[in-house]
N, C-alpha and C positions, 0 to 999 in steps of 0.2 A: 846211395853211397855215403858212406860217414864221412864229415866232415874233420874230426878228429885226427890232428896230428901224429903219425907212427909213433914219436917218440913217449907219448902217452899210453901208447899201446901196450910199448915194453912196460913202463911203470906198472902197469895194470897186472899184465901176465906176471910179476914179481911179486904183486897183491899190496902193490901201493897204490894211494887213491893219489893225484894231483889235486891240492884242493887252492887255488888261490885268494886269500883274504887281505880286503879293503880297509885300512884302516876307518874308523869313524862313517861305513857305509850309509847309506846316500848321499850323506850329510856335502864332499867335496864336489860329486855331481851337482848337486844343486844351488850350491854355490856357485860353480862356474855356470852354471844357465842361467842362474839374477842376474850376476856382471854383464857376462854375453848380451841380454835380452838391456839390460841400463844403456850399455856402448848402444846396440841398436835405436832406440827409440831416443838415445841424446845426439847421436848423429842422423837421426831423422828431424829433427827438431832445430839443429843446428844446420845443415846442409841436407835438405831431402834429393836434390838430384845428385849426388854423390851418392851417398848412400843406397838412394835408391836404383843407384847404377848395381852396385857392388850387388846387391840382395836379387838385381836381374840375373845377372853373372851367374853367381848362385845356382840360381832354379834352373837357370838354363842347360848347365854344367850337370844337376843332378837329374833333369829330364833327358836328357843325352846320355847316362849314366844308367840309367835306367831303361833306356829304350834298347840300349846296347847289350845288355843285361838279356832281355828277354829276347833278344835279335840273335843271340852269341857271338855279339862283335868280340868279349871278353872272355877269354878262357884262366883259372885261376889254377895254380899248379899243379895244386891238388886232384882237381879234373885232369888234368892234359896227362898225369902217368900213370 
């Protein structure tokens, strides 16, 4: 099943492409994964059981997120109609 939103569909059938462009690509993502990864490893440095609460949290959230996933605790809209 395509995962592609209807409304792209129309654009298509018109024989428009939807093309979305990044300014300055990868360059923004990567910049926020240095920051991100700097806070990480200054607030491990500075407070590890805080931090390394938070980064539990986390994993825990996205193994539960993921097990949910393949369980089909999750149905996403696009599925359900």
């Amino acid at each position: 099943m395509s995962r592609t939103p209807r409304r792209y569909h129309r654009l298509q059938k018109r024989g428009l492409n939807f093309v979305c462009r990044t300014p300055l690509h990868p360059m923004p993502a990567i910049v926020f994964i240095g920051i991100t990864l700097a806070a990480w490893i200054n607030g491990l440095l500075g407070a590890p059981a805080h931090t390394g609460a938070a980064l539990a949290t986390l994993a825990l959230g996205a193994g539960i997120y993921f097990l949910g996933r393949r369980l089909g605790w999750f149905v996403s809209r696009t599925e359900s109609s």
